[in-house]
C-alpha positions as CSV (number, residue, x, y, z in Angstrom):
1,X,-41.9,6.8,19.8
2,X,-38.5,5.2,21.5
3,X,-36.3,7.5,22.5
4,X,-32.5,6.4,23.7
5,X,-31.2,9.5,25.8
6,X,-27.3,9.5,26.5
7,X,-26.7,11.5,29.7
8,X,-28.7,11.8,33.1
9,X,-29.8,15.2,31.9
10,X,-30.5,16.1,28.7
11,X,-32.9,17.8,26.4
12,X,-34.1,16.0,23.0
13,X,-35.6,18.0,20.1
14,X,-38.5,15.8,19.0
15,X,-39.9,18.3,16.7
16,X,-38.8,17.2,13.5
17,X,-40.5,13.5,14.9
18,X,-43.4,14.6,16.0
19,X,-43.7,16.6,12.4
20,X,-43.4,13.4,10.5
21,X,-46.0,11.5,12.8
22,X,-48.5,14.1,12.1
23,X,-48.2,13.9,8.2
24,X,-47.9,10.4,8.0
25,X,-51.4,10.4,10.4
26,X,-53.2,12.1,7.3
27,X,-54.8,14.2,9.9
28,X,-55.5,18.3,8.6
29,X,-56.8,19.8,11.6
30,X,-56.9,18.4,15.2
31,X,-54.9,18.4,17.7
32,X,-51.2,16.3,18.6
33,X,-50.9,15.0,22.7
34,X,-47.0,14.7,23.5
35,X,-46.9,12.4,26.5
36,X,-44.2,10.6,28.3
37,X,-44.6,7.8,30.3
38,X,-42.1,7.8,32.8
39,X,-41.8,10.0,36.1
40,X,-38.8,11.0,35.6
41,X,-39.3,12.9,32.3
42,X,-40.8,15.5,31.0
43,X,-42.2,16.9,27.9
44,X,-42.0,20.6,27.1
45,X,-42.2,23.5,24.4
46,X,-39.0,26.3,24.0
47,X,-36.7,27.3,21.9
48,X,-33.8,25.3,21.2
49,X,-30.9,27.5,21.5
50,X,-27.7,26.4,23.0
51,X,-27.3,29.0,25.9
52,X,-31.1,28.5,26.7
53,X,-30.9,24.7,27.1
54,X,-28.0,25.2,29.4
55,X,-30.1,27.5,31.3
56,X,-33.1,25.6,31.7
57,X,-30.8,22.7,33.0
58,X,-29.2,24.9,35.1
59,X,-32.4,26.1,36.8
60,X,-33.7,22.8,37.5
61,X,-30.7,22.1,39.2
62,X,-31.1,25.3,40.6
63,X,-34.6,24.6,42.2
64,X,-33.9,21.3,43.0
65,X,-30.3,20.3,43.9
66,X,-29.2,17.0,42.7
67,X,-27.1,16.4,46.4
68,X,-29.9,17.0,48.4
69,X,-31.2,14.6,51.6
70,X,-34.6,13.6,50.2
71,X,-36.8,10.7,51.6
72,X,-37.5,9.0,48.3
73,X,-33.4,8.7,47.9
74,X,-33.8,6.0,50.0
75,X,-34.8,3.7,47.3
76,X,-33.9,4.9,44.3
77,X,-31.4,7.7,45.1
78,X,-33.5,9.7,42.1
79,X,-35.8,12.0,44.0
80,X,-34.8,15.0,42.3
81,X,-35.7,13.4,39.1
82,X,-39.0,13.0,40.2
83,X,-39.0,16.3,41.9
84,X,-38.0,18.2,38.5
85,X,-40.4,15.9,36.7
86,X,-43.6,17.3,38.5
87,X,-42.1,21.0,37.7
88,X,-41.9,20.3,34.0
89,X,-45.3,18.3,33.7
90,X,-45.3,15.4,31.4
91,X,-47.2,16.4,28.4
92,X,-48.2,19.0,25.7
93,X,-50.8,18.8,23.2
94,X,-50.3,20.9,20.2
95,X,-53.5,22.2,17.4
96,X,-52.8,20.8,14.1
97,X,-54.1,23.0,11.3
98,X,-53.6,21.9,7.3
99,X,-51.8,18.7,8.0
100,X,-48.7,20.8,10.2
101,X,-48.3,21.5,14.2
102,X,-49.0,25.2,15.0
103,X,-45.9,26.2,16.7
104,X,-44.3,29.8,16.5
105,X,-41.6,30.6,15.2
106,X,-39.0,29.6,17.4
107,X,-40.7,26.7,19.6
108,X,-39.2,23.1,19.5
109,X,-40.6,20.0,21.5
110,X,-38.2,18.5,23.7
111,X,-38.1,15.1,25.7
112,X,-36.2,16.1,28.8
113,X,-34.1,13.3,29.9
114,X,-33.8,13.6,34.1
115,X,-32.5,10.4,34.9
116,X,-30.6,8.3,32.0
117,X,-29.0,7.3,30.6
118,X,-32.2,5.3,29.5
119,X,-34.8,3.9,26.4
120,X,-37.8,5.7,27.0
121,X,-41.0,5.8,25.6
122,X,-43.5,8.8,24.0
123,X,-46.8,8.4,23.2
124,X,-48.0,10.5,20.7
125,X,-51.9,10.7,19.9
126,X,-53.6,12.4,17.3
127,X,-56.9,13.8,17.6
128,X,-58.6,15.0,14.4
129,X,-59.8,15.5,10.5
């Protein structure tokens, strides 16, 4: 899956993506990998509410300042992409049970952009029956 984020932050619902990937696999029950292939993304599971995006941007700034002296700056002047990266891991794998993802009630799958604006890449694999 190409994804074309728009900012140097940002979170992308994917759900509704990764929904139609799993229907159009044919697959019942198994289970859905969610993996990016950059190291300055991630790939995580929350709700998608306004506020709550805000906040989770706002922590990872929090735990890792953008403005900060780090080593790796030296050559791409994106460490704390890298460094938020590692916090948020860079995949989820979800059960698939009668052709759907098992996801509650309020949990979305984001791509989270930490250093676009950029075309990135998701693999998606499908495990299953």
């Amino acid at each position: 899956m190409n994804i074309q984020t728009t900012t140097r932050t940002e979170l992308i619902d994917i759900t509704d993506r990764i929904r139609t990937i799993i229907k159009e696999s044919g697959i019942k029950d198994g289970i859905c990998v969610i993996s990016t292939r950059h190291t300055t993304s991630g790939i995580i599971i929350n709700e998608n509410e306004r506020g709550l995006r805000r906040d989770i941007m706002d922590m990872l700034e929090s735990l890792v300042p953008e403005n900060k002296s780090y080593a790796h700056n030296q050559i791409d002047n994106n460490a704390d992409a890298h460094l938020r990266a590692v916090l948020l891991g860079m995949s989820e794998i979800i059960p698939i049970e009668n052709g759907h993802p098992v996801l509650g009630t309020w949990q979305s799958i984001f791509f989270v952009e930490l250093d676009g604006p950029r075309t990135r890449n998701v693999n998606i694999k499908i495990i299953g029956s």
